[in-house]
N, C-alpha and C positions, 0 to 999 in steps of 0.2 A: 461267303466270308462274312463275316459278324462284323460292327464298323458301331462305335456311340457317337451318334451326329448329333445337330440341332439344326435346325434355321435358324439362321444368324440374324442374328437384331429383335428376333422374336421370344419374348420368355414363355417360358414353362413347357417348351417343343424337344427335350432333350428325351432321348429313344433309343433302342436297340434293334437293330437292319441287319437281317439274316442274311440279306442280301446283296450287300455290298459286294461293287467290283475288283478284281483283283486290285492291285496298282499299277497304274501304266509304266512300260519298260523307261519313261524319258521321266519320270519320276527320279533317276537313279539308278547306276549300274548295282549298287548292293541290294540285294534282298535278304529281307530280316522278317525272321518269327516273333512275333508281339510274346513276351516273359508279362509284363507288368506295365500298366502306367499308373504317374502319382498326379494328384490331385491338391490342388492349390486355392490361393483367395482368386487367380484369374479365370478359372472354370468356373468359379462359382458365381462372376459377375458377366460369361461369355452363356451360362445356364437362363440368367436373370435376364438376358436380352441387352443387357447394358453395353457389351462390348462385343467383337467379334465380326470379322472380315471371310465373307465367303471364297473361294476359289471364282474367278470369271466365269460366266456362263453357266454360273448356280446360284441357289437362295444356298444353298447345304454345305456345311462346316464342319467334317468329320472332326472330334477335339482331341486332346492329350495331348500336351508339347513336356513332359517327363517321362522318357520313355525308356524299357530295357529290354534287349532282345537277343535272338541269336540268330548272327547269319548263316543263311541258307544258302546261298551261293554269290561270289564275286568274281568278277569275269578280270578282275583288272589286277586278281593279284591282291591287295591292299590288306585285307582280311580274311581270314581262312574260315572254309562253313564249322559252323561250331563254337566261332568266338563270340564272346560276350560281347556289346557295341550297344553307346545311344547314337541318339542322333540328334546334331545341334539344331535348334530352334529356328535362330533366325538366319537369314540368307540375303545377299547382299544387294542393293537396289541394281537397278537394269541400267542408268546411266554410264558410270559409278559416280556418285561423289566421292571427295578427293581418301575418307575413312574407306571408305569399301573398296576405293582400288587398290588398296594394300592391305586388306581381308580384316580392319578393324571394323565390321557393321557393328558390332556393338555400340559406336561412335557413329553412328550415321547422320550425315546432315540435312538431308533433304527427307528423311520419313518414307521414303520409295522402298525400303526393305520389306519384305516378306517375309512370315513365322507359322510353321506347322501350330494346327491347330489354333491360330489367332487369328493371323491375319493372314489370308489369299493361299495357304499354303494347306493341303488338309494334314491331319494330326495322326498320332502316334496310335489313339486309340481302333485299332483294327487291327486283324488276326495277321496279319503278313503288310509289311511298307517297304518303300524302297527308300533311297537316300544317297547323293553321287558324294563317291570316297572322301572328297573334303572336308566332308559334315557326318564322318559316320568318326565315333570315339571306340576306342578298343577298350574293354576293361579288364582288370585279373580278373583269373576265373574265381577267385575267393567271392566275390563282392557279388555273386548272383541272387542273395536273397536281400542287399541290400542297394546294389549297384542304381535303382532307379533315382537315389537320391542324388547322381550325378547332375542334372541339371539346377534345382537350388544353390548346390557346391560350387558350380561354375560361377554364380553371381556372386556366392561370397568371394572367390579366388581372386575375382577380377576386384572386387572393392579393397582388398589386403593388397593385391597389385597396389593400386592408385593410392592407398594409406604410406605406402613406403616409397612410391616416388614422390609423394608429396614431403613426406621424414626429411627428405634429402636436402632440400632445402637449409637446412644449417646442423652444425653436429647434432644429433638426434640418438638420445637412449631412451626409446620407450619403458617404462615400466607396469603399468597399471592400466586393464582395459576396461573398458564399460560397454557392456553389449545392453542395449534395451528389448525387450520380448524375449523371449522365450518358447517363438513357433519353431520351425526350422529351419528358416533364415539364420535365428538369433543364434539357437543351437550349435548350426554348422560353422560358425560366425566365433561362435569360442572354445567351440574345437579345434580350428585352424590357429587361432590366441594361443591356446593351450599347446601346439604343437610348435608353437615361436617362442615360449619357455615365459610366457609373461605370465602378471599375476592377471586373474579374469574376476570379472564381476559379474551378473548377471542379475537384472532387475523384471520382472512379469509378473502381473496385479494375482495370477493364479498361487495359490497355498497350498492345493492338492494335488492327487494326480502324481502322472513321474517324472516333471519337471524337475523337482526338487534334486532327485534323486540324479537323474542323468546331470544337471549338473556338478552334483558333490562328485560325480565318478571322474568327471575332468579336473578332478584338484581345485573349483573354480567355487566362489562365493554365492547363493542366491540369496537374493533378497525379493522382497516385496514393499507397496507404500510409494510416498512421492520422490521421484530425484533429487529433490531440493535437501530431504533430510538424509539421504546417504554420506559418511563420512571416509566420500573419495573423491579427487578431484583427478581426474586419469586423463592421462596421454593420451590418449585414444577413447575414440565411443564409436558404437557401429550403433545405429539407430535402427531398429528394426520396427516396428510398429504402424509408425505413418500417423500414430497419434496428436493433433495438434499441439497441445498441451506440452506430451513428451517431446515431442523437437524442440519446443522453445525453451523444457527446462536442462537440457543436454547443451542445449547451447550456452546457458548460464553456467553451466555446473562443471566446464571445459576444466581444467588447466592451464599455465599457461603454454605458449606453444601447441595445444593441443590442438588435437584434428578429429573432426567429426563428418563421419563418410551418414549420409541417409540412405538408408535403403529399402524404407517402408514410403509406399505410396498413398496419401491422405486421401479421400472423397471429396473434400471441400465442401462446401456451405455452411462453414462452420467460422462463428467471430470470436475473437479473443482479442480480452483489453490489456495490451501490457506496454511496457515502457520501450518504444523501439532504440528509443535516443542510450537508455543506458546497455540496451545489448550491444546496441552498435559499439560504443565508448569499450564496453569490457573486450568484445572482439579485435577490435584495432589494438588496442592497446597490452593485449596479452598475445599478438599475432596470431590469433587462432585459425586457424581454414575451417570452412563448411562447406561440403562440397557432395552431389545426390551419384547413385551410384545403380544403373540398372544394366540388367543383360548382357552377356559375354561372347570374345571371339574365340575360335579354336585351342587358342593359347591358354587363355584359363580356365578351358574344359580339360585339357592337360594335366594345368595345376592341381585343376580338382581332382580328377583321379587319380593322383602321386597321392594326394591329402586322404581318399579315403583308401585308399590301398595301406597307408599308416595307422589308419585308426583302429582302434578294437570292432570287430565284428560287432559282438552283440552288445556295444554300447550304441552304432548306428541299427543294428533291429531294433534297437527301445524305443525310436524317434519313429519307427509305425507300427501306429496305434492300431489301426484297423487295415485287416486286407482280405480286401471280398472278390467272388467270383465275377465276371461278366454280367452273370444274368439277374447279379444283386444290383445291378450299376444305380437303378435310381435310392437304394438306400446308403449308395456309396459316395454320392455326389450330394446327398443330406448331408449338413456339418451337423456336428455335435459340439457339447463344450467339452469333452476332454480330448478332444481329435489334437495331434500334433501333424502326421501325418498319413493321408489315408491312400491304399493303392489297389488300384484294380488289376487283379490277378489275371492273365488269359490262359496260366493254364491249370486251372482247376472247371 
């Protein structure tokens, strides 16, 4: 069985292993045939050694945590061989703390959770995984050439979750969104806007390429240039980027009442001189919320695939850019600058 590992902690170790072992039966009563996995900014920093949690009693961290497949067999009933299914990421710590005993890890408070392909758990990328029914998602059979982007969707669903219980808070008629980037975070992020009948904005320093394009087909604005000179001040922003800069000008450039969900994760090491005293002052004072938004439970893997069960087909094929076989794996796990999203094929 074919498997794209690395040793973890180690850069430039990333391979293809002809040899890899089945998965073991306590892995998961579902078995699944690997269709595709996608490829994100956490492979590409779990590639570089920077991050990444081996399984016990290994240095080796088989990767892929966006996965799409088709089950082969389930003993339990839950899913029939033949259906389309991902499988959720992360998995709940072993204590529980008080989020994971009622199946919110997304929420976890002690960091005891476990994540295919990240952390302790091995990943998606291999010819055959298992997965116990909790954490395996069914998809319509439409969504087989795009169904991988299921796990992204789940982050955005969960951030749109926590946008509207936060709305709740006092009479609340969103009207105007401001999505920042333009990967497919941002994309999915105002495709779901678009699907709530709001007006959408979209801001990404790119001018080429088929950004542009996928976003005019959502009815949705793009722009380019800094925040500061955009002539919207929206209810809403999903920050996508993790740009320093762009967080701090999303936060000036709120509305009042507004709410700004972050969903990109910065690097850090990075100083910026700005006026803490007048953000804070416009913040209070326009009740704004900011508030960061990562990784989802069962529930908005749900969401998510009601959302792309909704969407045009081949509006969500535009969003991959590239999809190569297995044995392209290290030109696959190259980024490029027009990648949006790239995926590795397992069966070609």
């Amino acid at each position: 069985m074919r498997a794209i590992t690395v040793t973890a902690g180690v850069a430039d170790t990333l391979r293809l292993d002809d040899g890899w072992p089945e998965p073991r039966p306590e892995e998961g009563a579902i078995l699944v045939e690997s269709l595709a996995v996608g490829i994100c900014g956490t492979d590409h920093e779990i590639v570089a050694g920077e991050y990444g949690q081996p399984p016990p009693g290994t240095d080796t961290l088989v990767v892929g945590h966006e996965s799409l497949g088709r089950v082969l067999e389930d003993p339990t009933g839950t899913l029939r061989p033949g259906d389309l299914v991902a499988g959720i990421v992360r998995h709940p710590d072993p204590v529980p703390c008080v989020n994971c005993a009622v199946d919110e890890w997304d929420m976890c408070r002690n960091g005891r959770y476990t994540e295919h392909g990240i952390k302790e758990l091995p990943g998606f990328a291999r010819d055959r995984w298992r997965v116990p029914p909790p954490f395996a998602v069914g998809l319509d059979p439409g969504l087989a050439e795009v169904g991988v982007l299921l796990e992204p969707a789940s982050v955005v669903a969960k951030a749109w979750e926590h946008i509207e219980r936060i709305g709740q808070r006092a009479e609340w008629q969103p009207k105007t969104v401001l999505v920042t980037g333009a990967g497919p975070i941002g994309l999915l992020a105002a495709l779901l806007a678009s699907q709530r009948g709001l007006t959408v904005h979209v801001l990404d320093r790119t001018t080429s390429g088929p950004k542009p394009a996928l976003v005019a087909a959502l009815g949705a604005t793009y722009h380019t240039g800094p925040v500061a000179e955009l002539e919207v001040e929206p209810d809403i922003t999903l920050e996508c980027t993790g740009a320093p800069n762009v967080v701090l000008d999303v936060m000036c450039k709120a509305g009042h009442n507004g709410i700004i969900c972050l969903t990109g994760v910065s690097s850090g090491g990075r100083t910026i001189d700005f006026d803490a005293g007048a953000l804070n002052r416009t913040l209070v004072l326009e009740n704004n919320v900011v508030f960061g938004s990562v990784n989802a439970n069962r529930r908005h893997w749900q969401l998510a695939a009601a959302a792309l069960g909704r969407a045009d087909p081949e509006w969500l094929a535009g969003l991959i850019t590239r999809r190569l076989p297995v044995e392209a794996y290290e030109q696959a796990y190259t980024p490029t600058a027009d990648d949006i999203k790239v995926v590795l094929d397992f069966t070609r």
